[in-house]
Every structure is written in C-alpha cells, then in structure tokens.
C-alpha positions as CSV (number, residue, x, y, z in Angstrom):
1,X,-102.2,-36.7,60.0
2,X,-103.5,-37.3,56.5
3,X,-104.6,-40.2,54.7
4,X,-101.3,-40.0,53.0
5,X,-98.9,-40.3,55.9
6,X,-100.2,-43.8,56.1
7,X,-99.0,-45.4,53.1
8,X,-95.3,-45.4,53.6
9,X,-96.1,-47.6,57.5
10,X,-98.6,-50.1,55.4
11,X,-96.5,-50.4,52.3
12,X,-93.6,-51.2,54.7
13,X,-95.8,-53.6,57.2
14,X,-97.4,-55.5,53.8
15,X,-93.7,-55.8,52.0
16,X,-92.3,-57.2,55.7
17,X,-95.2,-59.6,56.5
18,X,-96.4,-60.7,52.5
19,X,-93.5,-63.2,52.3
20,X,-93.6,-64.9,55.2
21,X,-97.2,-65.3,55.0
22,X,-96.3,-67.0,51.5
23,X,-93.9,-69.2,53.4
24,X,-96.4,-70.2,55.7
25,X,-99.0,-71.0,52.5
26,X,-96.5,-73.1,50.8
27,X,-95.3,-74.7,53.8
28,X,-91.6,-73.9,53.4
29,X,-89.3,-74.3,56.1
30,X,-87.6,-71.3,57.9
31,X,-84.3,-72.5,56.6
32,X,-82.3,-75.6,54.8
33,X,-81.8,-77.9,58.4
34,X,-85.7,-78.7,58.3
35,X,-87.8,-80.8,56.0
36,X,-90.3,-79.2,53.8
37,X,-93.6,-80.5,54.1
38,X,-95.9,-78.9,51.3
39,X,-99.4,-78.7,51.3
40,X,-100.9,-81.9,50.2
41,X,-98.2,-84.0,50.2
42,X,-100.8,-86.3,52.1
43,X,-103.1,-86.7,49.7
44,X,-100.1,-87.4,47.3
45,X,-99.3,-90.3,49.5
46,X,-102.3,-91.9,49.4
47,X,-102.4,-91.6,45.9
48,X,-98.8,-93.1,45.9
49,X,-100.1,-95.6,47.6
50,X,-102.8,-97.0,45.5
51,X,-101.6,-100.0,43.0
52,X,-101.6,-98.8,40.1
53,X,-102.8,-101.9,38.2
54,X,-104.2,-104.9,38.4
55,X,-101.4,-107.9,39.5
56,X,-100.7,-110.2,36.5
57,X,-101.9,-113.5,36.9
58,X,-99.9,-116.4,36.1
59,X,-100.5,-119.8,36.5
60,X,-98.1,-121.7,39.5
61,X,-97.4,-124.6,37.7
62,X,-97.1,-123.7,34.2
63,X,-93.2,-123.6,33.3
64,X,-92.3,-120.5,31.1
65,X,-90.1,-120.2,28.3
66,X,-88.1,-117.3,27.3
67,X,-90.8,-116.5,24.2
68,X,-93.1,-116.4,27.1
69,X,-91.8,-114.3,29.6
70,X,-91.1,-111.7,26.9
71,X,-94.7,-112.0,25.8
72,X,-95.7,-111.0,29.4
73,X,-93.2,-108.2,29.6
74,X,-94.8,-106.7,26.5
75,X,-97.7,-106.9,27.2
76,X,-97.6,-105.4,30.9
77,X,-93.9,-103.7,31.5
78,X,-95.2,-100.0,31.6
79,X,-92.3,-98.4,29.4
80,X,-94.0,-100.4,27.0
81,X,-97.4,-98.3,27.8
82,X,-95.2,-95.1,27.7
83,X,-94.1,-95.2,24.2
84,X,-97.0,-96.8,22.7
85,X,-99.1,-93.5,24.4
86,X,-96.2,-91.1,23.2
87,X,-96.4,-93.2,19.5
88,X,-99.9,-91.8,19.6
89,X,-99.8,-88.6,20.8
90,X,-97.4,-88.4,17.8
91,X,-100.2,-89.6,15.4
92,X,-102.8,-86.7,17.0
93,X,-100.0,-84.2,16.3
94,X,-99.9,-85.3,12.6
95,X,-103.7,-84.8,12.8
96,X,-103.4,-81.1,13.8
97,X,-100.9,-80.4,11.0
98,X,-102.9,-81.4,8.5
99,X,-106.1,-80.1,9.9
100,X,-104.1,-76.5,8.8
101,X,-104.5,-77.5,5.0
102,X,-108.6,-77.1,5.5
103,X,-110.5,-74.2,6.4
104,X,-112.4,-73.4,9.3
105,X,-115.6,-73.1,10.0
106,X,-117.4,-71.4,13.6
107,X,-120.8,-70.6,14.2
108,X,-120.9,-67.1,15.8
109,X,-123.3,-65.3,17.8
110,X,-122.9,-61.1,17.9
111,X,-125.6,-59.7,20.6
112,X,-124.6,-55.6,20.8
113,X,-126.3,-53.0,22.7
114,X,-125.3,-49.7,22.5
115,X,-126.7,-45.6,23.1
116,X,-124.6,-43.0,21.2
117,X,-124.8,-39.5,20.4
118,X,-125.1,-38.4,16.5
119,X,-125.0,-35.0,15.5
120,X,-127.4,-34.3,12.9
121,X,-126.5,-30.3,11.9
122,X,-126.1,-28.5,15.0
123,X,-127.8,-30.7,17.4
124,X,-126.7,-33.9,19.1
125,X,-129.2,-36.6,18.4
126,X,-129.5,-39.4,21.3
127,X,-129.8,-43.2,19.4
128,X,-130.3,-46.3,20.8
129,X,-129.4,-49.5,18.7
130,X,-129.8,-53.3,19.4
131,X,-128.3,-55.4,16.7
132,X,-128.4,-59.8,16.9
133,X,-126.2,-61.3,14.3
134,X,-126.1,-65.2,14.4
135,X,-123.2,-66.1,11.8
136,X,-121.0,-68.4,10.1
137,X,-117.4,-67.3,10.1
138,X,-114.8,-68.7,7.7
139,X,-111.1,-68.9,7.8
140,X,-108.8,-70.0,5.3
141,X,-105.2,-69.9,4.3
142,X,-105.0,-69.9,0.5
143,X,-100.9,-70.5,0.0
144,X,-97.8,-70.3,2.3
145,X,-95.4,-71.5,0.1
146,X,-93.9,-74.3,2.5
147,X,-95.4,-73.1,6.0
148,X,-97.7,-75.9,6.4
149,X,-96.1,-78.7,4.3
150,X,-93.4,-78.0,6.5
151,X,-95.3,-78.2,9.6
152,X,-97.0,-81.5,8.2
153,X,-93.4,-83.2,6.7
154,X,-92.0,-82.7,10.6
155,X,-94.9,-84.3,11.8
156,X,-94.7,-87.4,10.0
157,X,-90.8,-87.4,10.5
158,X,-91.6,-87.4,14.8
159,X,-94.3,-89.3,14.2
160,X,-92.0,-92.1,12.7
161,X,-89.2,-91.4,15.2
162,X,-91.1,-91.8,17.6
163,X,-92.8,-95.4,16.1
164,X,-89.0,-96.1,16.3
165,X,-88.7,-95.3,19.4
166,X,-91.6,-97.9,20.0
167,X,-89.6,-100.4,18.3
168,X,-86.3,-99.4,20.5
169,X,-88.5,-99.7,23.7
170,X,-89.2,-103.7,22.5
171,X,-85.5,-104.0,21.6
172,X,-84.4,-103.1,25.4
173,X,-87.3,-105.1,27.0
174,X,-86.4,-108.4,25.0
175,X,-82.7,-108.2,26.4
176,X,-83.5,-107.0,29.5
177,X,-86.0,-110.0,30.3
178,X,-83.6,-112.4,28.2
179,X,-80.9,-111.1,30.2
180,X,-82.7,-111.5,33.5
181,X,-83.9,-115.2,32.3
182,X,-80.1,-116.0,32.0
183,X,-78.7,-114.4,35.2
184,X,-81.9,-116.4,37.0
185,X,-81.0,-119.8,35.2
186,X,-77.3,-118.8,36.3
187,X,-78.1,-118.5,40.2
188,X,-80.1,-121.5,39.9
189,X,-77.2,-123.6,38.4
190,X,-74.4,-122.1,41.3
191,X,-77.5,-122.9,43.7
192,X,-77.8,-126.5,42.3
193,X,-73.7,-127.0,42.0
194,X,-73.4,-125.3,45.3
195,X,-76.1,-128.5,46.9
196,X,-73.9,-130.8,44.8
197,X,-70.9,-129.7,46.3
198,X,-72.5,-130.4,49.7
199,X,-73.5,-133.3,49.3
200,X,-69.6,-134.4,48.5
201,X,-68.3,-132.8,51.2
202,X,-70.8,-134.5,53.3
203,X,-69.6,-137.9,52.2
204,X,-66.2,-137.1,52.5
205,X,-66.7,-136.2,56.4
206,X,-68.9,-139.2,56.6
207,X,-65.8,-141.3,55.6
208,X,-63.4,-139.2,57.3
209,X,-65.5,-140.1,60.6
210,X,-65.9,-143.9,59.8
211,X,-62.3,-144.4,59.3
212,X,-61.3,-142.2,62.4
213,X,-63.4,-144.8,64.1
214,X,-62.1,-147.8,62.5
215,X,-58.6,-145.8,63.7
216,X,-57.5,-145.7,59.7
217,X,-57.6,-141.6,59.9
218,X,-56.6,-138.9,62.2
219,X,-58.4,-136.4,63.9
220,X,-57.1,-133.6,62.0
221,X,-58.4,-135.1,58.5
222,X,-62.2,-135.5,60.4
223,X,-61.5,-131.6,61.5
224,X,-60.7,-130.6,58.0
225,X,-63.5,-132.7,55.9
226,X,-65.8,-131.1,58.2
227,X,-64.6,-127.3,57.6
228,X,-64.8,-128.6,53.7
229,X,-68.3,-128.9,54.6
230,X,-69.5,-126.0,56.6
231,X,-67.7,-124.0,53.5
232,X,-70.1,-125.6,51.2
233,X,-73.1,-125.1,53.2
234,X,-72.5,-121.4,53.6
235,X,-71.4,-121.1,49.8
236,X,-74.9,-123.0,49.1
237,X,-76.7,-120.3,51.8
238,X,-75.7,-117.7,49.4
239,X,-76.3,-119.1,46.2
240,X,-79.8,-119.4,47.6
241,X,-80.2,-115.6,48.0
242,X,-78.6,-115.0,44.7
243,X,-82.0,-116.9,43.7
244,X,-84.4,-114.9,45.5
245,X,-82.5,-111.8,44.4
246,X,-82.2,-113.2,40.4
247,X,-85.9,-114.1,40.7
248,X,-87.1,-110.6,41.8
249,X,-85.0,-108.9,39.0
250,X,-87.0,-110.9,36.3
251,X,-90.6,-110.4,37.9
252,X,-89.9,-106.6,37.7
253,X,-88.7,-106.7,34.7
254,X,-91.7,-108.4,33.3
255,X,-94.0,-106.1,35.3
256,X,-94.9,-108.3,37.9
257,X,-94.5,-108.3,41.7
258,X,-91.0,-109.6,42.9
259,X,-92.2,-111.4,45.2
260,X,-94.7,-113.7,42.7
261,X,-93.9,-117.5,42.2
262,X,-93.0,-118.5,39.0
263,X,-91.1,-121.3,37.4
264,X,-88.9,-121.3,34.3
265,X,-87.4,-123.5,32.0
266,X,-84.2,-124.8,33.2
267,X,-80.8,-124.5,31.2
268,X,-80.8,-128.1,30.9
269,X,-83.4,-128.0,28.0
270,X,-81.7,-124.9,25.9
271,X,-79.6,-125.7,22.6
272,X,-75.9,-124.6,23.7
273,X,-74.7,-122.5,20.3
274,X,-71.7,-124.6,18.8
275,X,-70.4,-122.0,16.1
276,X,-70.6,-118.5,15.4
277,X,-72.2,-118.1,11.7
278,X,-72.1,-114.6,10.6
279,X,-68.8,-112.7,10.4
280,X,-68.5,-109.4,12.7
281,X,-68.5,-106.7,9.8
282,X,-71.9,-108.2,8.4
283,X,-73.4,-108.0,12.2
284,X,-72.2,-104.0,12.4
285,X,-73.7,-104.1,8.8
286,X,-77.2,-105.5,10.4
287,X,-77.0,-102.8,12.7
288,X,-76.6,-100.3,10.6
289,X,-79.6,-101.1,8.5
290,X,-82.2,-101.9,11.3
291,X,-81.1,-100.4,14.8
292,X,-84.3,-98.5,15.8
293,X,-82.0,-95.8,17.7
294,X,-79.9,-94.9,14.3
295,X,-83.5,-95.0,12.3
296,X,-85.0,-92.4,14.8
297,X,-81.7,-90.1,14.7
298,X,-82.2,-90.4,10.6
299,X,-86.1,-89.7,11.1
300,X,-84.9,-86.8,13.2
301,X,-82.3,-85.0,10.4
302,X,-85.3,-86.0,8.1
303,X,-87.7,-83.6,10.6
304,X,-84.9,-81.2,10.9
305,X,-84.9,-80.5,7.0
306,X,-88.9,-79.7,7.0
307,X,-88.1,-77.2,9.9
308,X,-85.7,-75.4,7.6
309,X,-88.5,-75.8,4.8
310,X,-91.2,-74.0,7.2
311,X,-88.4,-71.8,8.6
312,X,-87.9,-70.4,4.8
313,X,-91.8,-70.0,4.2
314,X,-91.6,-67.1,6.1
315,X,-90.0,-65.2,3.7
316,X,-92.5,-65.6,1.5
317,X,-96.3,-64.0,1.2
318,X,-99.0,-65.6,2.3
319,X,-103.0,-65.2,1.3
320,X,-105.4,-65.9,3.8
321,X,-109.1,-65.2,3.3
322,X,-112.1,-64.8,5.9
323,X,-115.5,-64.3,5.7
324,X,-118.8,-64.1,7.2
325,X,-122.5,-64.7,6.1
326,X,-126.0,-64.8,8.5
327,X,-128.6,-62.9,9.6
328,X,-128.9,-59.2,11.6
329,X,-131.9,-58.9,13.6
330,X,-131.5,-55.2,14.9
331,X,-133.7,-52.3,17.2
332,X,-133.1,-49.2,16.4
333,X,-134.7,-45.7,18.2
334,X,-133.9,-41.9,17.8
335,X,-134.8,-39.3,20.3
336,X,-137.9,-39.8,22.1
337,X,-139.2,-41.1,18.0
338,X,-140.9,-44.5,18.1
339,X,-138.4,-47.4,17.7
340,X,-138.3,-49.8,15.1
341,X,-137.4,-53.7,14.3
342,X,-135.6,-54.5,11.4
343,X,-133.6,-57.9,9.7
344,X,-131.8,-58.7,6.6
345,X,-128.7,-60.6,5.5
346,X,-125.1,-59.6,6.0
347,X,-122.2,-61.3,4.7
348,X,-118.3,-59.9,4.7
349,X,-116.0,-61.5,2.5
350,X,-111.8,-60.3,2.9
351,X,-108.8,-61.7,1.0
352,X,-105.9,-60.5,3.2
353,X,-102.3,-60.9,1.4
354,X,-99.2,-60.6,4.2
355,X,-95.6,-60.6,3.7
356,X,-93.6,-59.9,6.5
357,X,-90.9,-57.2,5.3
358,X,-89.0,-56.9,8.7
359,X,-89.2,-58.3,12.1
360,X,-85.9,-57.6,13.7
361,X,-83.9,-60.5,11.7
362,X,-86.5,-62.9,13.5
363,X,-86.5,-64.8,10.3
364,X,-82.5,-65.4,9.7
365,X,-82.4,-66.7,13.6
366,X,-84.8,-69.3,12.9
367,X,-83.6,-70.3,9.9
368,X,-79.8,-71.0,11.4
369,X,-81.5,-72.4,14.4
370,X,-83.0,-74.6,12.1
371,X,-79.4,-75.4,9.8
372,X,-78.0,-76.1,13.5
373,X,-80.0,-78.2,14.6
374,X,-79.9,-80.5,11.1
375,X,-75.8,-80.5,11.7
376,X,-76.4,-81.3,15.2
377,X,-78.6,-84.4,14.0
378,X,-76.3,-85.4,11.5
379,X,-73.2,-85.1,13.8
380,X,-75.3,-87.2,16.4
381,X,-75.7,-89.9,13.2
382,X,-72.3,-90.0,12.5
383,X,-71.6,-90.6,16.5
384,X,-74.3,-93.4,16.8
385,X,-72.6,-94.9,13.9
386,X,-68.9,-95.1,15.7
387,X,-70.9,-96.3,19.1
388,X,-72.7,-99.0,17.5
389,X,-69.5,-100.3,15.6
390,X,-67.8,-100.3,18.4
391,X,-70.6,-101.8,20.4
392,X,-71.1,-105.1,17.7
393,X,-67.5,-105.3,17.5
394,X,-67.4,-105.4,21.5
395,X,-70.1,-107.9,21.5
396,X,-69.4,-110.3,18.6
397,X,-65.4,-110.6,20.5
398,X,-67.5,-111.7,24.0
399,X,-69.6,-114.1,21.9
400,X,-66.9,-116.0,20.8
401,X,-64.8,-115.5,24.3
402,X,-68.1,-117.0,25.4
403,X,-68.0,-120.2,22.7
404,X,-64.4,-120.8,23.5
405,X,-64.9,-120.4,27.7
406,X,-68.2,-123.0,27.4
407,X,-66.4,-125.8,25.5
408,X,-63.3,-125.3,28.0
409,X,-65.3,-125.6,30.7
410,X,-67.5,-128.4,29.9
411,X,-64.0,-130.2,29.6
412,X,-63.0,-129.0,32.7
413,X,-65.9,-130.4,34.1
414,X,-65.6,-133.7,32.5
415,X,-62.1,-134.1,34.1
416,X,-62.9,-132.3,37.5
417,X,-65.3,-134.9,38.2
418,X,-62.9,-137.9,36.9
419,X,-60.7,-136.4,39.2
420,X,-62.9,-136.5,42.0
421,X,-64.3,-139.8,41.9
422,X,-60.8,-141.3,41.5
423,X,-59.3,-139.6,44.7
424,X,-62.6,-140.5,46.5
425,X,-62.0,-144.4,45.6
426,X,-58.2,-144.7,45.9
427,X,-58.9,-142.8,49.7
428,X,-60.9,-145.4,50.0
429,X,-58.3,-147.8,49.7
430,X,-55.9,-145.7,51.4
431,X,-53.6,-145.1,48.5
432,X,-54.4,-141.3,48.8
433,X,-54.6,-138.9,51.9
434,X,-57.9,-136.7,52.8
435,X,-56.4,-133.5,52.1
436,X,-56.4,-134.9,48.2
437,X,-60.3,-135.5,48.4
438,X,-60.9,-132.1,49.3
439,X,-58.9,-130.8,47.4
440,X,-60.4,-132.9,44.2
441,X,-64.0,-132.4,45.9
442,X,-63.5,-128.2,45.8
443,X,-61.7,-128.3,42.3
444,X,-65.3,-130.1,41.1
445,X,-67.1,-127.5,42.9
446,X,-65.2,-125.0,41.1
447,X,-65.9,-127.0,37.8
448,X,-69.5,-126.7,38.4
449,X,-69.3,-123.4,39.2
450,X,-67.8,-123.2,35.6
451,X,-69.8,-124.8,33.7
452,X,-72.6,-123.0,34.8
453,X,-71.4,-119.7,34.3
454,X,-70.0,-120.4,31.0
455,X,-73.2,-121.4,29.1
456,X,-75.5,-118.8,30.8
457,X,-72.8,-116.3,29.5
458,X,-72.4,-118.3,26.3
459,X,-76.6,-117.3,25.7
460,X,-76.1,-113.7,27.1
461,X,-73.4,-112.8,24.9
462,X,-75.9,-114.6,21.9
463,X,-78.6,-112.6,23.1
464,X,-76.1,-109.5,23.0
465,X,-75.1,-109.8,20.0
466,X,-78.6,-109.8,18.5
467,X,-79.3,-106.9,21.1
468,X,-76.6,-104.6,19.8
469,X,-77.5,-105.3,15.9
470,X,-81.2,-104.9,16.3
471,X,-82.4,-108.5,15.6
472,X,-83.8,-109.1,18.8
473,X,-86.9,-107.5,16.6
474,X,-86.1,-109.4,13.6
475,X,-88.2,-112.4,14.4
476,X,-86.1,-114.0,11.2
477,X,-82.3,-112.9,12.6
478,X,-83.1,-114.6,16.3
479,X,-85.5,-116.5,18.1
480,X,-85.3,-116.7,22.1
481,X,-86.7,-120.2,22.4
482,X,-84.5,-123.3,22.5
C-alpha cells in the first residue's frame, strides 16, 4: 500500500477524535442534563472568594444623619468607583484624539544582510552587502479637512457624557440611601408602635384577669384580651425582622456589610414638610434643565454630529508627510575582491497626497449610519423628555397625597389614642364592655401604624421629588438633613 492510501483512514480518525478531545480540554459535558465544570473554575472561586476591600469602619456609638450616610455611600459604594474609572478612561481617550493633531516621532534601527547576484555584461557577479541604519522616522498628517477634529469633538462630547453619567451615578446613590434611611426609620417606627401596642394589650389582659378574679368579668373577655395580646406580640415579632431586613438594605447600599451595627437618627428629630412650595410645571422645568440622564442623551446628539463631521472628511484629500534622517554604516564585497567599510548620512523625505475615489460606497454607509444614529439620539431626547414629565408630574401628585395622608394621620392618631384611654377608664368603671377596649386598643395600634407610615412616606415622596428633577445634586434645591 502506498503512503497515500493512508490519508483518507487518518484524516477520518483525526476529524472523528479532534472534537471530543476539545470537549475533554474545555471540560464540556457530553450533553445538556450535566453541569459543566470548566477548567479553572477553582481558582475562580478562590478568587471569588477573596474580599474585595477593606470593611468600612464606623464608629458604634456615633448616631448618623442622612448627610452622613450618603457621605459614606459616596465615598465607598462601588458604582461610584465604576463611573468615576469609566469618567477617566473617557479623559485618556480625549488624550489619544488629540495626540493625532502632532506628529510622530520613532527611533529606528535597520540591520540588513544580504548576498545577490549582479550581472555586470555577460557574467554574473556574486555581492555581499551589510548595511546598519540607526534612524529617526517621522510621521505626520498635514490636513484632513474634519477627520481628526471630528475624532477630537466626539471625544470631548463622551467625555462629558460620560462626567454626566458620573453625576447620574450620585443622583441614584443619594435616593437610594435616602430611600433606604426612610424605609429603616419606617420599620423602626411599626417596631416601636408594634411594642406600644403590646404593652396595651398587656394591661388590658391584666385587668381583664383582676376583674375575672374580683368576679366583675367573664371568662370569655380574659380569653379574648389575651388573643388581643398574643396578636400584638406576633405583629411586634415581625416588625422586628422588618428591622433586620431594613437595616441590611441600607448597609449594602452604603457599601458596608449587612450585618454591621450602626445607629441612625430617629424620625423623631426630622422637620415634617408642612407645604409644598414650588408648583409641578416649574419642578418638570428643574428637570429639564439639570437631569444628568437628559444632559448625557444631549452630550450624545452633540457626539453624534462630530461623527457625521469625521464621516464627511473622508470625502475629502488628505496630505500626510514622512520622513527619515540617520546614519548608514554599510560592508560591502564583490567576488573574491577585498571588502570594504563605508558610512554617511541618509535622509528620505515623502509628501504623500490621498483621496479616496471609490471604495464600494464605503463612504455613503458611514455617513447615514452616522445621520441615523443622530435621529436615533434625538428621538431618544424627545422620549426622555415625555418620561421625565411624566415622572415629576407622578411624583409631585404622591408628594402632596403624602402632605395630605401625614396631617390625616397625625389627627387620626390624636383621636385614636383619646379613644383609647377613654374606653380604658370608663371599663374601668364598668360603664363599657372589654370587647370596646380592644377594639379602641387595635384602632390605636392601627393609628400608630399610620402615623408612622405617613411621615416616612411624606420624606420619601420629598426625596422623590428632588430625585426625579435632579436636585438631589443641587446642594441649593435640597438638603437631606433635618
């Protein structure tokens, strides 16, 4: 058999074994019911594993303030990090777009060897040559018309869109700490009505039991003061989780661990807003002038535009020169003829003028890419626009729902426990039944309840508000302290 006959088995053995050999390498799984474990997924895990940063220290009895906690989220949350590096990365690619408008400038080394034929008359002439050329090479681009002014005017429009986006990072790290702060300070209020309400419903069974004693109440009013109570202790057992689970949500937030103890300011010590100032169309106007997102979209259309600008410079001719200057060091030898060493300068210098007369339409196809993508930018504006009307509008109408539900419920309140106390003392004197204390006693629970949700949503909807218009980063427009 010849060598030949072979290739056909091999070729068929190598086409037949190759991929599952690849399987094996990559560490695939035969089919979609198993779990692919890759090649070093281990070492990924220990890498996983490592913290990435140091844990933020912060001081156990030391009660924060809003301003504060937003200070620490700043300063440690890591999408802060992220668009702060990205805001940067933007800055270096401004660099290398201007870096274009210089020329530039290598030192070059040329080492050739070479043995050659040369036919002097009718015989072939054997030469050897050995040539060392340390240079300076020069490249410049004389004019584009647009190419690189473009290049440099998208730059600076990413560049800003992305500071923007710097600026929109802050924006949704203020609300989602202030937002955080409140749902915490809400769980703590429901926790502390919730022990309240256990409390009264442990003096109610107290005096249910001392007057079944005394024989002035039945057994059935004892039974239901103390189901009134085990409600409140199991309302009070969740409120308490609600806690834990409020307080983790806030430490993550502010790029702590969940589990770290911390206190906060209590809603006790915050300003309740009494009236809304600013009318809803000047708020939508606020957030048309200084919403970071709307500012990047225009930044965007504004970096669209110098893509159609560098788009059209091709169109155009462009000069370029390049040149070269240093020193030749060269051997040269002919025939069996006694070789010689010789140097001198050299220098090349090349204006080069280019203008692209056709490359398959290459040119129109970037250029309406480029007019499609500035509609696209500008369509996106328009719809930013609508969302953020709608958005204020949504916002400013839960603010004042807010206003109106706080002052109803601090009334509600005010009367709830009125209520309470006076069914408490006239069951005292036996004017009125249990079942009316336990009644008045949940109603007050309720009220609490109330009262607590209504001015933690009262400051969320505040906070909102100055979210959706952008003035959560106007230190003038709001300030998160009391």
């Amino acid at each position: 058999m010849t060598t030949t006959g072979w290739l056909p088995p091999i070729a068929l053995f190598v086409s037949a074994v190759a991929p599952a050999a690849l399987l094996v390498a990559q560490g695939a799984p035969p089919g979609s019911g198993a779990v692919w474990q890759p090649k070093g997924v281990q070492t990924l895990a220990r890498e996983s594993a490592v913290k990435p940063r140091e844990a933020v220290k912060l001081e156990q009895d030391k009660i924060y303030t809003l301003a504060e906690l937003i200070d620490l989220a700043q300063q440690h949350n890591p999408e802060t990090r992220v668009a702060w590096e990205q805001a940067k990365s933007k800055a270096a690619a401004l660099g290398i777009a201007r870096s274009s408008l210089y020329p530039t400038m290598s030192a070059v080394a040329l080492a050739v060897s070479l043995r050659q034929a040369t036919l002097i008359g009718e015989f072939f002439h054997r030469q050897t040559e050995g040539v060392f050329e340390p240079l300076l090479h020069v490249e410049y681009l004389v004019f584009d018309l647009g190419g690189r002014s473009g290049e440099i005017d998208a730059a600076k429009a990413d560049l800003l869109a992305s500071d923007l986006a710097f600026n929109d990072t802050h924006r949704k790290i203020i609300f989602q700490v202030a937002s955080s702060y409140y749902r915490l300070l809400n769980a703590e209020g429901q926790r502390q009505a919730a022990e309240a309400s256990l409390e009264n419903a442990r003096a109610v069974e107290e005096d249910a039991t001392a007057r079944l004693a005394n024989g002035l109440a039945t057994k059935p009013d004892e039974l239901e003061a103390t189901a009134a109570r085990t409600q409140a202790d199991f309302d009070l057992q969740a409120a308490v989780g609600a806690v834990d689970i409020a307080r983790g949500e806030l430490a993550t937030v502010i790029g702590i661990a969940p589990g770290t103890p911390f206190k906060v300011q209590g809603i006790d010590e915050l300003n309740m807003p009494s009236t809304v100032a600013a009318s809803v169309d000047q708020e939508i106007d606020h957030a048309f002038s200084q919403r970071p997102d709307l500012l990047r979209q225009f930044a965007r259309l504004r970096a669209a535009n110098a893509t159609i600008k560098q788009a059209r410079s091709a169109y155009f001719p462009s000069l370029n020169f390049s040149g070269d200057g240093g020193l030749a060091r060269a051997y040269g030898q002919q025939d069996l003829l006694p070789g010689h060493y010789a140097q001198g300068e050299v220098w090349t210098a090349e204006l080069e003028l280019k203008w692209t007369l056709f490359d398959g339409a290459r040119r129109e196809y970037r250029l309406a890419q480029a007019n499609a993508d500035k509609k696209a930018a500008q369509a996106e504006i328009d719809s930013l626009r609508d969302q953020i009307a709608d958005e204020v509008w949504d916002a400013y109408t839960n603010m004042q729902t807010a206003l109106r539900q706080q002052q109803a419920a601090t009334a509600l309140l005010t009367a709830s426990q009125q209520s309470y106390e006076a069914a408490h003392e006239a069951y005292g004197y036996g004017v009125r039944n249990l079942l009316d204390v336990v009644s008045a006693q949940k109603t007050l629970a309720q009220a609490r309840s109330e009262d607590i949700a209504a001015r933690t949503q009262l400051l969320l909807q505040v906070t909102n508000v100055a979210f959706r218009t952008g003035d959560l980063i106007q230190t003038q427009h709001w300030s998160p302290g009391p």
